[in-house]
C-alpha positions as CSV (number, residue, x, y, z in Angstrom):
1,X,105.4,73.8,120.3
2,X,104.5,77.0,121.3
3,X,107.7,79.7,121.3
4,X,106.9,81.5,123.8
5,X,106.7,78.9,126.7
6,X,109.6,77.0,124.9
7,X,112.1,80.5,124.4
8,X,111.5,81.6,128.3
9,X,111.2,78.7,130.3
10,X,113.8,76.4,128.6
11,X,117.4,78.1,129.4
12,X,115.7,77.7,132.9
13,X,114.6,73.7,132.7
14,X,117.5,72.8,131.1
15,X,119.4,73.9,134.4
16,X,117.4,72.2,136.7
17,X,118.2,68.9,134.8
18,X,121.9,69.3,134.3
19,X,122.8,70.4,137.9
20,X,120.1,67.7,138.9
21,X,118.3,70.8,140.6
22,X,114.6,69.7,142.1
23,X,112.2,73.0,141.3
24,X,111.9,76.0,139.2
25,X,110.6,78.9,141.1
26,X,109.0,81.7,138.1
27,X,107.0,84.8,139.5
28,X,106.6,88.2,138.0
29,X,109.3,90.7,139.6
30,X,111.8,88.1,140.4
31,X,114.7,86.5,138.9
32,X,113.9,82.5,138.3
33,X,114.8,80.4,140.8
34,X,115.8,77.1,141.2
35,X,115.8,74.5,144.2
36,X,119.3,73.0,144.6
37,X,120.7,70.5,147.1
38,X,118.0,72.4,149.2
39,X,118.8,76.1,148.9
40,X,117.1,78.6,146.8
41,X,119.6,80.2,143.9
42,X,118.6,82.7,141.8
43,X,119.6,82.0,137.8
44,X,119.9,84.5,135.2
45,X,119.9,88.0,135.2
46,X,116.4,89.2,134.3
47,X,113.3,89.7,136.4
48,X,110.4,88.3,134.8
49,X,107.2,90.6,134.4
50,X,104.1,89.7,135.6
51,X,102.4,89.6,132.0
52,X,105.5,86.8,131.5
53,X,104.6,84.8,133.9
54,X,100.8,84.5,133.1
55,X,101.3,83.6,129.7
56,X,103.8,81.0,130.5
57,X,101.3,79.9,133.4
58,X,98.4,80.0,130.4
59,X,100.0,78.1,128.0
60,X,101.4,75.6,130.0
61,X,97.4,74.7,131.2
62,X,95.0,73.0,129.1
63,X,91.1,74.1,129.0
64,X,90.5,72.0,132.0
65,X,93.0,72.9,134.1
66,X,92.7,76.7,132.7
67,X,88.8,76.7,134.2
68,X,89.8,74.5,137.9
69,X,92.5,77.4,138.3
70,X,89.8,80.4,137.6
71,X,87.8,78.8,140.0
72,X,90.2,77.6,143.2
73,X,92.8,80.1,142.1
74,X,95.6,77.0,142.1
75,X,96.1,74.3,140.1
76,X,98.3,71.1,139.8
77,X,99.3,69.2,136.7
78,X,102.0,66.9,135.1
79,X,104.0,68.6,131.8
80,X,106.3,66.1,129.7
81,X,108.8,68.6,127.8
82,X,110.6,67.0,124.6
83,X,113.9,66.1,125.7
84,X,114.6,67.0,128.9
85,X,111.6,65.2,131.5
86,X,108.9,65.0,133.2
87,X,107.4,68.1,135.8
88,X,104.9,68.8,138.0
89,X,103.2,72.2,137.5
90,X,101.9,74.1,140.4
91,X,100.0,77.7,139.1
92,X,98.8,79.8,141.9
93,X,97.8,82.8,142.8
94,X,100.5,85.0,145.4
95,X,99.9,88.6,146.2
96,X,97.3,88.7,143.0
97,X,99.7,88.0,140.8
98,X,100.3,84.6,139.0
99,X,103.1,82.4,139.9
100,X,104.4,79.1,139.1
101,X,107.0,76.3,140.5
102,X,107.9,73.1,138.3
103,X,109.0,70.4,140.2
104,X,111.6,67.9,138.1
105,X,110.1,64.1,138.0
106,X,111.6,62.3,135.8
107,X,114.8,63.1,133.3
108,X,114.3,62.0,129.9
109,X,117.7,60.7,129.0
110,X,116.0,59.0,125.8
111,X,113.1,59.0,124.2
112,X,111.6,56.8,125.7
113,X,112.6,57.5,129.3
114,X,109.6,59.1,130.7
115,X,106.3,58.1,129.8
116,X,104.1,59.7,128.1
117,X,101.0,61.9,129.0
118,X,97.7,60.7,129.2
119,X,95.4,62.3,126.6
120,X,93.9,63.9,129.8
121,X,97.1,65.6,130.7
122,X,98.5,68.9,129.8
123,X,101.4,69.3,128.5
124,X,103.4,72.3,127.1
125,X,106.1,71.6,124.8
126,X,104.2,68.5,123.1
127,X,101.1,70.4,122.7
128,X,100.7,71.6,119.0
129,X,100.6,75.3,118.2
């Protein structure tokens, strides 16, 4: 896995699936935030940069998806991270800046819980360094 990805965005997934949260909200100059029984909380204490966020956003993407978001500016892709489930990437563009919000699809309670990816599918925490 790759640590940066892993180190920043985990603390922050791992919430989202044990307060059975729906999305994850990362942009540069904000706290995270996550989506919970439909109101927006903020979670943690730091403001991410925007350099932070684009290199989360760049690692999380494969080549393919890398090239259809230099081109429409958005992107949308599934991400199966080791242990805690299934998401639904969304990498955009907002105020020039790059942004992100994973949506929770599927918890992986065991191993064996979620499916895994396709061989066409991105996927961060699986992907190897």
């Amino acid at each position: 896995p790759r640590g940066g990805t892993q180190m920043l965005l985990t603390p922050f997934l791992q919430l989202i699936v044990e307060r059975r949260a729906s999305d994850l909200f990362v942009s540069g100059g904000a706290v995270p935030q996550i989506r919970l029984e439909g109101r927006t909380r903020a979670v943690g204490k730091r403001e991410l940069t925007p350099e932070e966020v684009e290199r989360v956003a760049q690692e999380l993407m494969g080549p393919a998806e890398r090239r259809r978001f230099e081109q429409d500016w958005e992107v949308d892709f599934a991400c199966r991270i080791e242990g805690l489930g299934r998401f639904r990437v969304n990498v955009f563009r907002q105020r020039g800046e790059v942004a992100l919000v994973l949506r929770l699809s599927c918890v992986d309670r065991t191993r064996s819980t979620c499916g895994r990816r396709s061989a066409a599918s991105p996927c961060c925490a699986t992907r190897a360094a």
